[in-house]
KOLLUMTOR-916274 format. One line per 10 residues: their letters; for each residue y negated, x, z of N, C-alpha, C, O. Coordinates in Angstrom, 3 decimals, decimal comma. Example, Ala and Ser with C-alpha at 12.3 -4.5 7.8 and 13.67 -1.06 7.14 Angstrom:
KOLLUMTOR-916274
AS) 5,690:13,190:7,800:4,500:12,300:7,800:3,300:13,200:7,800:3,319:14,236:8,465  2,250:12,850:7,080:1,060:13,670:7,140:-0,030:12,900:7,870:-1,138:13,409:8,039
end
This chain:
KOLLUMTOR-916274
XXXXXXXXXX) 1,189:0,831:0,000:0,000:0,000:0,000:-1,257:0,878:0,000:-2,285:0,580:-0,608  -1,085:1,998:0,742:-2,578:2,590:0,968:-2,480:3,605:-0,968:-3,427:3,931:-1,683  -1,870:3,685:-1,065:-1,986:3,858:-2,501:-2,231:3,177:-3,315:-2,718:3,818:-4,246  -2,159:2,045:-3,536:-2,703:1,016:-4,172:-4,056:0,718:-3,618:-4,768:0,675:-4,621  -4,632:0,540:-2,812:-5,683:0,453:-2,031:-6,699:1,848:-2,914:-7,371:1,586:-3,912  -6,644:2,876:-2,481:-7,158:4,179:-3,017:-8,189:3,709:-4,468:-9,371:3,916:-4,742  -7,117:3,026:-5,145:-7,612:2,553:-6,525:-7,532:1,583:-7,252:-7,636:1,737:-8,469  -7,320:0,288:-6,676:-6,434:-0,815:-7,663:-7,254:-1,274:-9,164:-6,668:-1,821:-10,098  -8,416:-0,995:-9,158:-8,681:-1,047:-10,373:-8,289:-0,279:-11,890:-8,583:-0,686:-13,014  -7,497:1,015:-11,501:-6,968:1,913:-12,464:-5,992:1,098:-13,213:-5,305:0,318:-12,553
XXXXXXXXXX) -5,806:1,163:-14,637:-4,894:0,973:-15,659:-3,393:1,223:-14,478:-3,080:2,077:-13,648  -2,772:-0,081:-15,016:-1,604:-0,561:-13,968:-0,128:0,532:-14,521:0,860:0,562:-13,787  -0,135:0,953:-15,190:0,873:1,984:-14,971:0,287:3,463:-14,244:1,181:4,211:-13,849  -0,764:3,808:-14,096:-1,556:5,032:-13,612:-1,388:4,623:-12,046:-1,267:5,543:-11,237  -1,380:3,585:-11,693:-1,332:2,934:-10,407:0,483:2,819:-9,692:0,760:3,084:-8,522  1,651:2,294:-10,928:2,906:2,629:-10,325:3,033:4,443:-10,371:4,001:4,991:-9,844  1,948:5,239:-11,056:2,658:6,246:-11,582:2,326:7,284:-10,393:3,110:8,205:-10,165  0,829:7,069:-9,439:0,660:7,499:-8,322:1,523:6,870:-6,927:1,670:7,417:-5,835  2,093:5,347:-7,455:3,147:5,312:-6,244:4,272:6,029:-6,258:4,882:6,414:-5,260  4,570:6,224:-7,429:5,969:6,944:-7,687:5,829:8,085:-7,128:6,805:8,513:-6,512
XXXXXXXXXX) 4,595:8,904:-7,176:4,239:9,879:-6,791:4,633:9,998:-4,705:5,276:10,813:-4,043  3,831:8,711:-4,327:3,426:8,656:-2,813:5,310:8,189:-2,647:5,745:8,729:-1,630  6,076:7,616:-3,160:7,615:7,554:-2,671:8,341:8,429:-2,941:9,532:8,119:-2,913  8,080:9,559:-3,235:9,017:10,453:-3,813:10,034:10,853:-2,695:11,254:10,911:-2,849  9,485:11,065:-1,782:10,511:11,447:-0,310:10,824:10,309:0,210:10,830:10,350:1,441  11,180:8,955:-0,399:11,441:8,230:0,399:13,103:7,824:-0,275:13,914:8,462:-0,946  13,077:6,411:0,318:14,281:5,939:-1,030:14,164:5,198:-2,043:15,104:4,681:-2,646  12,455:5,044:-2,425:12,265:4,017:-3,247:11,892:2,502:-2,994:12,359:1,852:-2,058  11,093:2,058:-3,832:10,743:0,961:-3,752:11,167:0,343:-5,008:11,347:1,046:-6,003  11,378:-1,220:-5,035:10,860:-1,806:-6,365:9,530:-2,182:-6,432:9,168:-2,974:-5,562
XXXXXXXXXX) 8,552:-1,746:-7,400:7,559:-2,728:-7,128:6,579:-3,679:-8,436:7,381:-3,728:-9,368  6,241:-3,870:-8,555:5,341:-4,939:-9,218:3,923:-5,312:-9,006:3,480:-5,826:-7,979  3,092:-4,937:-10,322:1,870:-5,162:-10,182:1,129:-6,263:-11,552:1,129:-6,359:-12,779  0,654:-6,819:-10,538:-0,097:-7,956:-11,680:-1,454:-8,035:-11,804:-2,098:-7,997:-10,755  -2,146:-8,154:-13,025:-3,550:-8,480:-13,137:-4,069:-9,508:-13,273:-4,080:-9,536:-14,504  -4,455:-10,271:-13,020:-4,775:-11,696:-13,324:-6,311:-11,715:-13,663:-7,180:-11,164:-12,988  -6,592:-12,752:-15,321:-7,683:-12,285:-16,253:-7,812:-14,085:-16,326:-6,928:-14,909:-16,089  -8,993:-14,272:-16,670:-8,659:-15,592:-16,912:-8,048:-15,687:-18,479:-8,354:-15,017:-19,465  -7,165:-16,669:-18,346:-6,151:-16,877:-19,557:-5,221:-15,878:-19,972:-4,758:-15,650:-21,089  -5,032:-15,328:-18,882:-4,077:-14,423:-19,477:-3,940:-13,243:-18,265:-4,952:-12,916:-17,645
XXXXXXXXXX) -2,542:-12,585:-17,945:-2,236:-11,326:-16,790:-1,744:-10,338:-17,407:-1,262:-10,472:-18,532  -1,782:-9,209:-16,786:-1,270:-8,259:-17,127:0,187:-7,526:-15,574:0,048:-7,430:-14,354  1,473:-7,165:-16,562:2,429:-7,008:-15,055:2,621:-5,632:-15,884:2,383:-5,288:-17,042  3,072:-5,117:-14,937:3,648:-3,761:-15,133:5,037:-4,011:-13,634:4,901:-4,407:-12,476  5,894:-3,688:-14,186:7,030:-3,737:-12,991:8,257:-2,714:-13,261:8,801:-2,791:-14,363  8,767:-1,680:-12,247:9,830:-1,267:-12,143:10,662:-2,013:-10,927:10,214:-2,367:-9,836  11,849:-2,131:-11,378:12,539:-2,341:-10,307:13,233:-3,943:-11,015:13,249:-4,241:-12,209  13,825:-4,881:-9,707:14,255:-6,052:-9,847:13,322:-7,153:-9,200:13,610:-7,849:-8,226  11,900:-7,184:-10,083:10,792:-7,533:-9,668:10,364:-8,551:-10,948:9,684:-8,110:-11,875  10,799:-9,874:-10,914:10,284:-10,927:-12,047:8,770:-11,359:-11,638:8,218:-11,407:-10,539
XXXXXXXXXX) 8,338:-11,640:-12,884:7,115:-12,087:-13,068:7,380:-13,173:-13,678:8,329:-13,132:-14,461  6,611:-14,508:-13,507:6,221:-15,893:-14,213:5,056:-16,554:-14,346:4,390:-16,475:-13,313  4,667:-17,024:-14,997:3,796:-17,832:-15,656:4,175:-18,968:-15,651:4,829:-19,241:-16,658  4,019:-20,010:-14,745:3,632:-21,911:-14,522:2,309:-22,277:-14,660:1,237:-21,826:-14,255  2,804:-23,597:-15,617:1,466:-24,295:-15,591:2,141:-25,962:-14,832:3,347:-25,920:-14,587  1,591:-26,988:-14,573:1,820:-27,786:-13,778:3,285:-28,685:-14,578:4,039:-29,418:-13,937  3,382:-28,474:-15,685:4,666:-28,539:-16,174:6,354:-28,121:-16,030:7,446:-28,689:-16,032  5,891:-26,993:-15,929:6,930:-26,035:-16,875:6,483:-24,457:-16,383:5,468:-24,008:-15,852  7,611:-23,928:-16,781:7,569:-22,222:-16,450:6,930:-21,920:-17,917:7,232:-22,778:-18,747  6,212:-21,001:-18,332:6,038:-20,940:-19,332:6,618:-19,267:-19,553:7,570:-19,282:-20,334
XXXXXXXXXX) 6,344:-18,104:-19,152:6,933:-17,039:-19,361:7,587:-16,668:-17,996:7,186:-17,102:-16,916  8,871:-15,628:-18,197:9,494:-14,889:-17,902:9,817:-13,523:-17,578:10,941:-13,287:-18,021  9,176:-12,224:-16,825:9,370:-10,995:-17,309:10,557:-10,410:-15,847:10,774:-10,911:-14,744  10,972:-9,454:-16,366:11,336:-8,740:-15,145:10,822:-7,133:-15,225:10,263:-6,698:-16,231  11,046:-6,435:-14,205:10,728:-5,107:-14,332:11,679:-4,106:-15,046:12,909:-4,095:-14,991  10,911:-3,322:-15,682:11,702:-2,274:-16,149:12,716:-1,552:-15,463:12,261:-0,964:-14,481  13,790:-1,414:-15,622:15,199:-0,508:-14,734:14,380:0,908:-13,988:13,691:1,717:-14,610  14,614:0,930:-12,810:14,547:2,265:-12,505:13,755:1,869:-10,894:13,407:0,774:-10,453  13,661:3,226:-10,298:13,004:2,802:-8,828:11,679:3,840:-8,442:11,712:5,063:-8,310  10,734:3,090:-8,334:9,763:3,898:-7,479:9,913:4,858:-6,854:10,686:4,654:-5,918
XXXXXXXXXX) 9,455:6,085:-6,919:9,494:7,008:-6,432:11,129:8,040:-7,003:11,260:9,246:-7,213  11,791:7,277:-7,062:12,947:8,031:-7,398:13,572:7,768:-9,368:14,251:6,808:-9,734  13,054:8,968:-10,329:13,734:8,237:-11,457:12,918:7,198:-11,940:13,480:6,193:-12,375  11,868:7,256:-11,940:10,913:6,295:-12,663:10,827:6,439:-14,019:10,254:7,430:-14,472  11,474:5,317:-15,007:10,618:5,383:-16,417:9,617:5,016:-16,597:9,237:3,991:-16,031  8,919:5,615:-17,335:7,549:5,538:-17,794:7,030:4,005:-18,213:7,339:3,277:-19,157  5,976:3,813:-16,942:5,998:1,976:-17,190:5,248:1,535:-18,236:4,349:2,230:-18,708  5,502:0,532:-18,619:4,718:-0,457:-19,217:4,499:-1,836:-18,909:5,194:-2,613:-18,255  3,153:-2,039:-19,635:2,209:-3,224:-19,500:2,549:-4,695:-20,407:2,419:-4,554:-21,623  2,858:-5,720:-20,054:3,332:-6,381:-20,578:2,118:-7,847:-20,143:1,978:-8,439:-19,073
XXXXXXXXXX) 1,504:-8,015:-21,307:0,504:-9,058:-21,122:1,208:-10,417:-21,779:1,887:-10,477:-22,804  0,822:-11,522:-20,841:0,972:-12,927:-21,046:0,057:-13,875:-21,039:-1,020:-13,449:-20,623  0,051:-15,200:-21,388:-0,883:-15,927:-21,187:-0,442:-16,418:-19,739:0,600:-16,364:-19,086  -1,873:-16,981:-19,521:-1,903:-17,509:-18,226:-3,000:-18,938:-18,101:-4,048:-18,689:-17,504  -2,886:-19,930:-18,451:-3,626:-20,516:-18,351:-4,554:-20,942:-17,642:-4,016:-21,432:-16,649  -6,079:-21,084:-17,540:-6,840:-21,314:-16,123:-5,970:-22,785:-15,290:-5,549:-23,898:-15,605  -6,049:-22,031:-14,253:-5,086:-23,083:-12,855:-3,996:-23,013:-13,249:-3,289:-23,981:-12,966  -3,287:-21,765:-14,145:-2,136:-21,813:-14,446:-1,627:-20,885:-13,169:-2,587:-20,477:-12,514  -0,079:-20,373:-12,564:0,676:-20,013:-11,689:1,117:-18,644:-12,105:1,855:-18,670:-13,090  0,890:-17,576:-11,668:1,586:-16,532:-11,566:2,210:-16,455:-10,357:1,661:-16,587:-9,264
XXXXXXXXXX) 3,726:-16,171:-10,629:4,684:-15,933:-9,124:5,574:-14,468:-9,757:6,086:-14,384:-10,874  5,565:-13,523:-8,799:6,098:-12,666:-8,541:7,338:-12,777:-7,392:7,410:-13,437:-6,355  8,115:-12,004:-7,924:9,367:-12,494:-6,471:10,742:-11,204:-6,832:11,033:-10,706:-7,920  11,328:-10,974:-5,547:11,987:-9,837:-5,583:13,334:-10,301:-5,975:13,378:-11,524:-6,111  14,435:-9,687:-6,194:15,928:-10,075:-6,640:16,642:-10,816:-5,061:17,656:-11,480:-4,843  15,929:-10,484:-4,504:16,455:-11,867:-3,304:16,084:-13,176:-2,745:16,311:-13,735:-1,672  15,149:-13,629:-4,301:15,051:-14,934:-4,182:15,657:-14,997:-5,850:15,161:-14,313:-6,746  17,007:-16,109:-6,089:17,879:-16,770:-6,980:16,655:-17,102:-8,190:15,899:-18,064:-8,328  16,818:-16,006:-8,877:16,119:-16,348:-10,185:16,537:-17,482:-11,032:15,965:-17,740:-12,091  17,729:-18,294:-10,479:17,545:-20,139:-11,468:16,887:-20,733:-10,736:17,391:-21,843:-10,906
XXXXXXXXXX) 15,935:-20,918:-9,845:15,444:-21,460:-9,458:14,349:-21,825:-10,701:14,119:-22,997:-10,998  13,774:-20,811:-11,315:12,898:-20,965:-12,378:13,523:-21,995:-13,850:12,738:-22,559:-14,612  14,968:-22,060:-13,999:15,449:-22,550:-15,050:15,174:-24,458:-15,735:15,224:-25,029:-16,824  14,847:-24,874:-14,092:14,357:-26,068:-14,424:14,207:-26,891:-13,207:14,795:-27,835:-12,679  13,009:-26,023:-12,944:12,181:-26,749:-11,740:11,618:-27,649:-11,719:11,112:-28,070:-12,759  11,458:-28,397:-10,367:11,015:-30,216:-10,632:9,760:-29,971:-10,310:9,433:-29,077:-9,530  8,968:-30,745:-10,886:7,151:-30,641:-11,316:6,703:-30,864:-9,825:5,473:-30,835:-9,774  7,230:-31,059:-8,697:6,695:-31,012:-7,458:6,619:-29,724:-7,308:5,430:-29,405:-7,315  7,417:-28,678:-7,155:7,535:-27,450:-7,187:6,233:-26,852:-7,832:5,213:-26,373:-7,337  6,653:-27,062:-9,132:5,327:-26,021:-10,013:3,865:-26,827:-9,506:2,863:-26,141:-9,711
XXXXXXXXXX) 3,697:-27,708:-9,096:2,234:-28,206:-8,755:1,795:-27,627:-7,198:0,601:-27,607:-6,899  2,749:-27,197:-6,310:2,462:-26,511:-5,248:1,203:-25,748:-4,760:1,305:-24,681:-5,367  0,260:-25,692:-4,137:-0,537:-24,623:-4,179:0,240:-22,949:-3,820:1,319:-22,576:-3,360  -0,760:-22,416:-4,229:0,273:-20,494:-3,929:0,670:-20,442:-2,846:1,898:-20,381:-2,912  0,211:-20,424:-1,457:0,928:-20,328:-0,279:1,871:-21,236:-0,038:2,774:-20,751:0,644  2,055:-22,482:-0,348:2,984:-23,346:-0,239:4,421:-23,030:-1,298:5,575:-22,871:-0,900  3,934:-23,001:-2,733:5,205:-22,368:-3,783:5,851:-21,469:-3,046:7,002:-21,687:-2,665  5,041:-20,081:-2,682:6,010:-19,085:-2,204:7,050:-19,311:-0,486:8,122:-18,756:-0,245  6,369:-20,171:0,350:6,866:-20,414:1,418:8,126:-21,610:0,728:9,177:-21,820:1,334  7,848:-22,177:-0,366:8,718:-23,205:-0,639:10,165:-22,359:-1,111:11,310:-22,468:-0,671
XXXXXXXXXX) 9,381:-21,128:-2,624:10,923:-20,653:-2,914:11,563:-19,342:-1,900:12,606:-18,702:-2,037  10,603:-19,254:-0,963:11,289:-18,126:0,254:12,413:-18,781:0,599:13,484:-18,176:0,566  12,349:-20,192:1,005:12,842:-20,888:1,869:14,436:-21,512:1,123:15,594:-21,414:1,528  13,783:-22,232:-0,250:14,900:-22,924:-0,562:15,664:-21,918:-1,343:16,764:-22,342:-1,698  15,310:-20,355:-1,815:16,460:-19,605:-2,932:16,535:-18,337:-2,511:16,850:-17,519:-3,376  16,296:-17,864:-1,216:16,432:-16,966:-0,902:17,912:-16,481:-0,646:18,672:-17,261:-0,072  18,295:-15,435:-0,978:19,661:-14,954:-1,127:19,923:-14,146:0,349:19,351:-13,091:0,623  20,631:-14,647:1,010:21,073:-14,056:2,707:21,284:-12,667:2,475:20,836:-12,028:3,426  21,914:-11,753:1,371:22,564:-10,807:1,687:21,714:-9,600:1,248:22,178:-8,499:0,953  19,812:-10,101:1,238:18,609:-9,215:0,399:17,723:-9,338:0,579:17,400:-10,523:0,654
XXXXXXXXXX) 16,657:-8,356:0,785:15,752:-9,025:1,372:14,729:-9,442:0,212:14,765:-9,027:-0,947  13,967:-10,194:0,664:13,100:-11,264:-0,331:11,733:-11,358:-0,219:11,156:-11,657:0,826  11,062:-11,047:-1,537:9,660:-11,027:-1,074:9,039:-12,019:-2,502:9,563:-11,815:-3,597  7,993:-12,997:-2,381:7,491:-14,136:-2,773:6,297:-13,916:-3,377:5,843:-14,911:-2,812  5,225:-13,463:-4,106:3,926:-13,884:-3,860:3,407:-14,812:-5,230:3,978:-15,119:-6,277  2,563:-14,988:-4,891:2,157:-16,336:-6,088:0,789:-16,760:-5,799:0,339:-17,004:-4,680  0,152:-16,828:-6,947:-1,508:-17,078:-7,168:-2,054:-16,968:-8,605:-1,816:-16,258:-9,583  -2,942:-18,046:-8,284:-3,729:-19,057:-9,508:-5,023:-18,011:-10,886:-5,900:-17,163:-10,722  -4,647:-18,466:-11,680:-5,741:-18,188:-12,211:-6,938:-17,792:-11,884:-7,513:-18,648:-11,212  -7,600:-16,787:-12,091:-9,612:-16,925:-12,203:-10,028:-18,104:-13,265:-9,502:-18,168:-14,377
XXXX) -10,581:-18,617:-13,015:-11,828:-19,555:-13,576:-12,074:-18,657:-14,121:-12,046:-17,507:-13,685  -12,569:-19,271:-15,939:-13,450:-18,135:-16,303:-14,885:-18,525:-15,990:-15,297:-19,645:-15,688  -15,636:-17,284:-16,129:-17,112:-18,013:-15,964:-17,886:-18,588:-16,967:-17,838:-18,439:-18,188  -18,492:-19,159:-16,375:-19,764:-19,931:-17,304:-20,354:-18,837:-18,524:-21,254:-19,190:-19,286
end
């Protein structure tokens, strides 16, 4: 975190590429970074770290992170931009919350606000035998 902190505005692989740096003595992280633009994000992810795109419908995109682990054996990341619609849903979530959960979710779900979605899929798809991490948040408005 305090590496990310240092700089979060830097081009998002320059940003996993100094964490990789700060985990090197450790055992690794997965991690995942998102930009959120209006109409559109930018993820960069190593690890077993999905990214999505909801709008009050429907899931609309899908990503996961590139193979490999922070700090240990990192391939060289990349940036993978999506749309995002304004008040559209970006959720990030680790391999210990059941990725069908996304396959055909009921429109109560995707209309959730962000703290509620992620406390919702912590709760209902979290996998006992991993640990699980959730986050999820809305679009920028663009401006006037």
């Amino acid at each position: 975190m305090r590496t990310f902190h240092t700089d979060p505005d830097r081009p998002l692989p320059e940003v996993l590429t100094r964490m990789n740096r700060a985990l090197r003595h450790t055992r690794g992280a997965a991690v995942g970074v998102l930009r959120l633009r209006p109409e559109h994000a930018d993820y960069c992810g190593i690890g077993n770290i999905r990214a999505l795109a909801l709008t009050h419908d429907r899931v609309r995109h899908r990503l996961i992170g590139q193979p490999g682990i922070v700090g240990w054996g990192m391939p060289t990341p990349r940036v993978h931009d999506f749309p995002l619609p304004q008040g559209g849903t970006a959720v990030l979530h680790s391999d210990g919350i059941d990725a069908r959960w996304s396959l055909d979710p009921p429109p109560s779900v995707l209309r959730l606000p962000p703290p509620l979605l992620s406390a919702a899929l912590a709760h209902g798809h979290r996998r006992v035998r991993d640990d699980a991490t959730v986050l999820a948040a809305r679009s920028p408005l663009r401006l006037p």
